[in-house]
N, C-alpha and C positions, 0 to 999 in steps of 0.2 A: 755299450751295446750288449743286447743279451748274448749269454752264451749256453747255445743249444747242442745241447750232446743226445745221442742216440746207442741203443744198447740192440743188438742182435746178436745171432747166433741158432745153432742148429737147438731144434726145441728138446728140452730139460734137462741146459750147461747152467741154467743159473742167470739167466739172463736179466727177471724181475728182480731177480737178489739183489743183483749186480746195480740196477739202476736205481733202484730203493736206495742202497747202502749208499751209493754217488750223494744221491739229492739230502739223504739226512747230514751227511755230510758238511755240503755245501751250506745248510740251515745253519748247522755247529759254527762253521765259519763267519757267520754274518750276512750271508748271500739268503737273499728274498729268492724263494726258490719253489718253483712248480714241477711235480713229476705225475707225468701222464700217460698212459696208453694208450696203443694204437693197433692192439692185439684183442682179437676178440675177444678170448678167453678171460681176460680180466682177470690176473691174479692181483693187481695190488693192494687189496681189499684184505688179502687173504697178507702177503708180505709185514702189512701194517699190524694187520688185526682189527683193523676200524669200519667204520662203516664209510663207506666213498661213494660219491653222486656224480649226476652231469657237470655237474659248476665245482670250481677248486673249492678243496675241505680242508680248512687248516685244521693238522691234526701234533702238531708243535709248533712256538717260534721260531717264525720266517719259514714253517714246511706246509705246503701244502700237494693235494695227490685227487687226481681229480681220472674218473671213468670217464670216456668219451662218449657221450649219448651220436654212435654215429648213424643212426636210423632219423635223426632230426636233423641231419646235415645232408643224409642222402636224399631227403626228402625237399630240401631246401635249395639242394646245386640239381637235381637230377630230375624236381616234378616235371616242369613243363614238357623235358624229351621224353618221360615217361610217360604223359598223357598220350603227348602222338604216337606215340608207338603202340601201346595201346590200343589207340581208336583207326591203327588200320589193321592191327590184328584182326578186332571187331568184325571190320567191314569182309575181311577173308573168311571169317565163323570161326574163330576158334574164342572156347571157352572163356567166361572173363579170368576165370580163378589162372586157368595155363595163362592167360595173356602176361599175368600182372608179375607172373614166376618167370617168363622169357623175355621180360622187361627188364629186369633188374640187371647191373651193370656186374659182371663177377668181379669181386676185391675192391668195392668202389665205399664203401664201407670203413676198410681201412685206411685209402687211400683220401676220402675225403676227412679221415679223420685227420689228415696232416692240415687241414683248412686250420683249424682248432689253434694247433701249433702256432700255423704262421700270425695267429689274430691276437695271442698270447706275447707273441713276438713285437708286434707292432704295439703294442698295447702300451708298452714301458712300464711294465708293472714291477716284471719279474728281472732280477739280474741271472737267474738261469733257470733251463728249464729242459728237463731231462727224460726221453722221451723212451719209454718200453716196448719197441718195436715187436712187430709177428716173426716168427719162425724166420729162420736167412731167404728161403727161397718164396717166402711172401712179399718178406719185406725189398729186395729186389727188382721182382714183379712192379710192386709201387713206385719206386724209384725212378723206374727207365718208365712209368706211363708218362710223366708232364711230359717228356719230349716228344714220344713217340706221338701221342696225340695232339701235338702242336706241328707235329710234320703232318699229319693227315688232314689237320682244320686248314692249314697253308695251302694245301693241295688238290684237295679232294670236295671240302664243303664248302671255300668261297665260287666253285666253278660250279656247282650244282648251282650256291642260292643264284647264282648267273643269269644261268638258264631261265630256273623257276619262276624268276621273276617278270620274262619276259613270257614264257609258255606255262603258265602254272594252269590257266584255266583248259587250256585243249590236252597239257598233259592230263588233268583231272579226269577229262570227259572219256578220255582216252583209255585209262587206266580203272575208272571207278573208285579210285584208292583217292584218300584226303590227301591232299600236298601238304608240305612243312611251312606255315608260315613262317613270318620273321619272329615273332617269338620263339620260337623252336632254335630259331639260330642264333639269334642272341644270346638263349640258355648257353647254345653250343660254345658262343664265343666266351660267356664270362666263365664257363669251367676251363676252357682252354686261358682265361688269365689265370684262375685263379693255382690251377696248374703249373703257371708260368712261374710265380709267385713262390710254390713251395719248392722248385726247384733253383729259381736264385736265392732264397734261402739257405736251403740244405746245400749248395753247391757252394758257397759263400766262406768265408774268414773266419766267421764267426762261431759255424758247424762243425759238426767233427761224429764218423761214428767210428763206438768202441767194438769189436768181436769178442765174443764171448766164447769161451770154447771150455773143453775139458782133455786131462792128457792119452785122448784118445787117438788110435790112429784113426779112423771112419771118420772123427771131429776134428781132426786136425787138418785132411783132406778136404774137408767142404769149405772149410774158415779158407784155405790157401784161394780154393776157386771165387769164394765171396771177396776175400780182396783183389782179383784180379779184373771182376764184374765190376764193383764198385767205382772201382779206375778207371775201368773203358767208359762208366758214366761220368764220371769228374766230380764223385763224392771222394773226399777227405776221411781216411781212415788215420786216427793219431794213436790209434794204442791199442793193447791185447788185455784180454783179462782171461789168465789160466785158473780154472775154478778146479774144486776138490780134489787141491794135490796132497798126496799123502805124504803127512811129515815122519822125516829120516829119524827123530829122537826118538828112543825108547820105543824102537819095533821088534815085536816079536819074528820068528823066523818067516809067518805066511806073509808080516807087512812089508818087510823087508824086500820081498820077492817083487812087490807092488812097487815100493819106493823104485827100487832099481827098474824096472818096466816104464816107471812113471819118467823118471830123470831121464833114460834114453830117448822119449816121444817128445822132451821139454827141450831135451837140447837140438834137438831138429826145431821143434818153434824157434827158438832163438836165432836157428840158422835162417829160417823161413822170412822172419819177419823183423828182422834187423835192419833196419837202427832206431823199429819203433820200441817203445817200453814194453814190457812185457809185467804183468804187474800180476804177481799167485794170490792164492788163495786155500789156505789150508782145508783138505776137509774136517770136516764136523757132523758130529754123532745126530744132526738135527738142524733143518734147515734156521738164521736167523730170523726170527719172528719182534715184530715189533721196533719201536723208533731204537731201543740202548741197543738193544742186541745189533741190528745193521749197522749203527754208527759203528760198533765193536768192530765190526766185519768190513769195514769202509777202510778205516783207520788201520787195522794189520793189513788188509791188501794194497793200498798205496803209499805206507811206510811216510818217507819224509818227502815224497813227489807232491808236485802240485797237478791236480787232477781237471781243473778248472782253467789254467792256462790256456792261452792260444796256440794252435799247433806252431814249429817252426819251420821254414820254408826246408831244412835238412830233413825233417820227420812227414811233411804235409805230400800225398801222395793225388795231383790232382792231374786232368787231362791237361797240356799243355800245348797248346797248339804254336809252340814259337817254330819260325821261320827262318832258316838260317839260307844264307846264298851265297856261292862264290861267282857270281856275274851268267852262272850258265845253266844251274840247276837248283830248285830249291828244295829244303828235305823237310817235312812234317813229322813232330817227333809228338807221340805220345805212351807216357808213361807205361806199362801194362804191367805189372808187378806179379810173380809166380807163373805168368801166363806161359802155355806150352808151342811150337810150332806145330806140332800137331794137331791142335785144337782151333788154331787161327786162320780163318779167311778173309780174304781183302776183294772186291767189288768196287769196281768206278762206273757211277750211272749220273751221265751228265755233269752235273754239278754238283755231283754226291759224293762222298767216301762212305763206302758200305764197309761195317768191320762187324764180325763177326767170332764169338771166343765161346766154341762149347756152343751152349744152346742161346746165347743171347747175342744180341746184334744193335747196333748203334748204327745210323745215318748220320752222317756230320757234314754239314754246307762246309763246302771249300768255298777257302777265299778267292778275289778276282784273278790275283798273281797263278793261284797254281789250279784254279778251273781252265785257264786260258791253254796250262800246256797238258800235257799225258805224263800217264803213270810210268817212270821209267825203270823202279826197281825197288823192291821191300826187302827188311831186313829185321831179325828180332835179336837185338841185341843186350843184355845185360838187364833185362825187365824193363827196353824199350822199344816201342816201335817206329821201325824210319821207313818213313814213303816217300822215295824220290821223283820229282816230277822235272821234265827237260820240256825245253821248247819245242811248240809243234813243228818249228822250221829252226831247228840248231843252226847256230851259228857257227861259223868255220874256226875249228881247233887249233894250236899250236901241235906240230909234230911234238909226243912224246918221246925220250927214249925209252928203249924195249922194257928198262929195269921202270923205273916211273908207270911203265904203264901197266905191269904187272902190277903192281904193288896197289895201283888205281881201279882198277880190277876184283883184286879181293879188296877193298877196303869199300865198295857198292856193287856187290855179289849181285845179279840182278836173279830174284827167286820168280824165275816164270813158272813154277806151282802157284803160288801164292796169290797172281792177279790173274782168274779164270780168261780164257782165250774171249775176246771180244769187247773188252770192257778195258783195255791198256789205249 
């Protein structure tokens, strides 16, 4: 199977360095190897020093680095909803030039540049393929679109084309506006596969993304909240790349001052984000330019690790939805890694678990076992979260003793902050 690694972080830790230096790497080893972009900016051009196109450019044995033409992909997932929407702009009067600007999907660009990805994937070309993500909080955004837009096509557009297809003409007459034919929905449906697709993908065995960071505190913060988003989506994070750390040898008295600032903000990452690898990266007088120099650069930052490996189930930090029971209540644990209490809310809507960390927010269908009963009490333990759910009609208890039931007590705290009044 390929293996797909992805490189982000807060924008200029070094992020295209980072995934350059992987993939030339990976080349040096033997591995037929694609590294591509999904960041507008398009530095790898600049990384290499070569000239880079829409279609992979071998630019050494088994490397190739390919720009994402994704203005030919959004055109190709997104024309036909663009037309409609368009042409009932039209029919309201507004300009074609505004129509064609309030058309366009925002991030959709990036995100259909993952299309690329998964077709490179399926391809069986590449034994890996290394992938230059946008900035953390774009590349995020992306992330959590396949599902979130697979809960709304679930919900929202088979009930519309419902309707439509029974009242599409009196709605028409009604409104003045064109209706969505079935072309329209079909576009709708094949980006919500194709959707589907790059998120069993990327959420898959096979994936892994790397955080890039520098030994900053501001960047050390944001890397902490990006792995704790990542998790509440069920992306696999296997490893850290600390970028221009200042080497301790032969420092004058101002580097010295750096080193020691530097080593006190590393050894909190190591706290942060233990027992994944953490893998530095010395700075240098000048970013590494071209295929020797990034190998150079590849090759001191992951020493004698192997960088291509499959994460292990000790290191892989994924959603886990397992189900644990003792005959009376079941607990849904999932992972949240750095994640704060204070930052965490929980929502129960029907058959939903609403979670919520900071600004981003996950819906996740519960299973039949624990839709059936109510929310009985959350808890954020050790970088996990446990949501207890009891029978809507409990079943009758053995008497505890007083000492057992204390103990039973704090051991499923129930935090009624935690599940808003209404929703338990």
């Amino acid at each position: 199977m390929t293996r797909v690694l992805l490189y982000t972080g807060k924008g200029g830790v070094g992020k295209t360095t980072s995934a350059a230096g992987t993939a030339t790497l990976a080349a040096l080893r033997g591995l037929r190897t694609l590294v591509l972009s999904t960041d507008a900016a398009h530095s790898l051009s600049d990384a290499f020093d070569s000239e880079v196109g829409g279609e992979p450019t071998e630019i050494d044995d088994l490397l190739f680095v390919q720009q994402i033409d994704a203005q030919r992909r959004f055109e190709r997932s997104w024309g036909d909803i663009q037309a409609y929407l368009r042409s009932v702009l039209h029919v309201v009067g507004v300009d074609p030039m505004e129509a064609e600007e309030l058309t366009v999907l925002p991030g959709a660009e990036e995100v259909l540049a993952l299309l690329e990805v998964r077709d490179h994937v399926r391809s069986g070309r590449w034994d890996v393929v290394v992938v230059d993500c946008a900035p953390t909080a774009e590349t995020l955004r992306l992330l959590a679109l396949p599902e979130a837009l697979s809960w709304y096509m679930d919900r929202i557009i088979n009930a519309e084309r419902k309707v439509l297809r029974s009242f599409r003409p009196l709605l028409g007459k009604a409104s003045g506006l064109p209706m969505p034919d079935d072309t329209v929905f079909d576009a709708l449906r094949r980006l919500q596969k194709d959707l589907a697709d790059i998120r069993a993908l990327l959420a898959g065995p096979d994936a892994s993304v790397r955080l890039v960071l520098t030994p900053e505190a501001v960047v050390v913060a944001e890397a902490r909240r990006s792995m704790t988003t990542l998790s509440l989506y069920g992306y696999r994070v296997d490893g850290i790349v600390a970028n221009r750390v200042f080497p301790a040898a032969g420092a004058d008295n101002w580097r010295r001052q750096w080193v020691a600032a530097q080593r006190g903000i590393l050894e909190d990452v190591q706290d942060s984000f233990s027992p994944l690898p953490i893998w530095e990266s010395p700075y240098r007088a000048c970013e590494p330019v071209g295929v020797e120099e990034l190998a150079a650069f590849a090759v001191e930052m992951y020493g004698g690790d192997d960088p291509f490996a499959r994460a292990s189930d000790e290191t892989s930090l994924l959603v886990d939805r397992h189900i644990d029971t003792d005959g009376r209540t079941y607990i849904l644990t999932l992972p949240l890694p750095l994640a704060s209490a204070a930052d965490l809310e929980l929502a129960r809507h029907g058959d939903e678990l609403i979670i919520t960390v900071g600004s981003y927010r996950r819906v996740i269908p519960l299973p039949a076992a624990l839709a059936r009963g109510v929310v009985a009490g959350a808890r954020l333990d050790d970088g996990k979260l446990q949501v207890r759910f009891a029978p809507r009609d409990p079943l009758p208890r053995p008497a505890l003793s007083s000492e057992l039931a204390e103990e039973f007590r704090e051991q499923m705290e129930l935090d009624e902050t935690a599940i808003p009044e209404g929703t338990r």
